[in-house]
MIDO-387291 format. One record per residue (C-alpha): x, y, z; residue number from 1. Coordinates in pm, whole numbers, plus 32768, in hexadecimal, padded with zeros to 4 digits. Layout:
N
((X, Y, Z), NUM)
...
This chain:
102
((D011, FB2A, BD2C), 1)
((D0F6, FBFC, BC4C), 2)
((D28B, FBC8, BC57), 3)
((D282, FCE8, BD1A), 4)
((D1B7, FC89, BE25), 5)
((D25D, FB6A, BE24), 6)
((D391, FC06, BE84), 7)
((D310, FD00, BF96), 8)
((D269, FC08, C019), 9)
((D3AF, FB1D, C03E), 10)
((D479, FC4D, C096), 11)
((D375, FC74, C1D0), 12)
((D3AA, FB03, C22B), 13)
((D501, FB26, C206), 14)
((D507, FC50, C2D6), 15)
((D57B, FBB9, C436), 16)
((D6D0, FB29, C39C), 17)
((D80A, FBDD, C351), 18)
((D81C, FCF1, C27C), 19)
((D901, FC62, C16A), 20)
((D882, FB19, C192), 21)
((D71B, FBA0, C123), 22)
((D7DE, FC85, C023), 23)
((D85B, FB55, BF9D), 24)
((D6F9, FA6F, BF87), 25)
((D662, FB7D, BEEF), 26)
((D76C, FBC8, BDDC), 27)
((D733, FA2D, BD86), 28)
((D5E7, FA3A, BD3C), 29)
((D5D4, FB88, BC83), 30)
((D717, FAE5, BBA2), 31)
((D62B, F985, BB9B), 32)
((D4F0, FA4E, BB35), 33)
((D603, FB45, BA5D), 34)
((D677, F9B6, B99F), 35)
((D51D, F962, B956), 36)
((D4A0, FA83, B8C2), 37)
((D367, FB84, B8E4), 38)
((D288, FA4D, B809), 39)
((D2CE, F950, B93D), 40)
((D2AF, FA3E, BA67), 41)
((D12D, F9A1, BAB3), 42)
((D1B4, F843, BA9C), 43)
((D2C1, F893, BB92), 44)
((D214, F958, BC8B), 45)
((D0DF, F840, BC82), 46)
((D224, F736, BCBD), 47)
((D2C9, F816, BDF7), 48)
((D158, F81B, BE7A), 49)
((D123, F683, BE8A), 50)
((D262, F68D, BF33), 51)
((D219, F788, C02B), 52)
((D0DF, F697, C073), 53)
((D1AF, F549, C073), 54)
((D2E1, F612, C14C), 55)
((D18C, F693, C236), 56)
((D119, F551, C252), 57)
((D241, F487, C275), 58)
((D296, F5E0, C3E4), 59)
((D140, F587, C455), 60)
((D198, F3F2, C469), 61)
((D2DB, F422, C513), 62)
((D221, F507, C620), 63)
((D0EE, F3F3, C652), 64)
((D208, F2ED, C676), 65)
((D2CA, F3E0, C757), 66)
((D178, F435, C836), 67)
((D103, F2D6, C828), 68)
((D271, F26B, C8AF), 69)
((D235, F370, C9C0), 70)
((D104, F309, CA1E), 71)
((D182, F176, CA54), 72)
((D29E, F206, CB10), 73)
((D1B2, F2BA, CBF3), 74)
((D0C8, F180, CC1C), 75)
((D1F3, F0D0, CC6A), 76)
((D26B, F18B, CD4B), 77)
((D10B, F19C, CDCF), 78)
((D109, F070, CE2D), 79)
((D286, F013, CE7A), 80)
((D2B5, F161, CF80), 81)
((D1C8, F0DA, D06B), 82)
((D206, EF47, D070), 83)
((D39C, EFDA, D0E1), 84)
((D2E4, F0E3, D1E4), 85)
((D256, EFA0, D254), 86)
((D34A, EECB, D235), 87)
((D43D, EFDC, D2E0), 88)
((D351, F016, D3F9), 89)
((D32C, EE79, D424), 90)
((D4B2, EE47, D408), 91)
((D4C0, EF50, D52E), 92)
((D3AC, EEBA, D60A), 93)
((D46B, ED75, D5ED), 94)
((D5C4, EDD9, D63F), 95)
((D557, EEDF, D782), 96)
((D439, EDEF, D7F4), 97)
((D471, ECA5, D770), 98)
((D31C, ECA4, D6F7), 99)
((D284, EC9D, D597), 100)
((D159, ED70, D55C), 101)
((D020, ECFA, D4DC), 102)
């Protein structure tokens, strides 16, 4: 990947933030690429690319933890919801009949 796909591609990603807020990420990397020099561009685009994997990879753990804490709420609640149905429609049998149920 050349510097300049580099920086379409970021200005793409970018592209569902503010304006001047993308304005502004852009203008630090073309001044960071600008610093190093035309003889380091490769080095630096290979270095924005590993972290664009680690910063990919680090998005997809938060979302398993996120799904996986979704899915123990919802086996929780799985089985929680209908031990207080129960309970509810025990607690009512008990108080208009006097009688537990079975």
């Amino acid at each position: 990947m050349s510097r300049q796909e580099f920086m379409e591609r970021l200005n793409r990603l970018l592209s569902d933030i503010p304006v001047n807020e993308r304005q502004e990420a852009l203008n630090y990397y073309e001044n960071y690429f600008e610093d190093a020099g035309p003889e380091n561009e490769a080095k630096i685009v290979v270095g924005f690319a590993a972290l664009g994997l680690v910063v990919t990879g680090i998005g997809m753990l938060m979302f398993t933890i996120g799904l996986l804490g979704v899915i123990a709420l919802v086996w929780i609640l799985g089985k929680v919801i209908p031990w207080m149905i129960t309970a509810g429609i025990d607690l009512c049998r008990r108080l208009f009949t006097g009688k537990k149920s079975s």
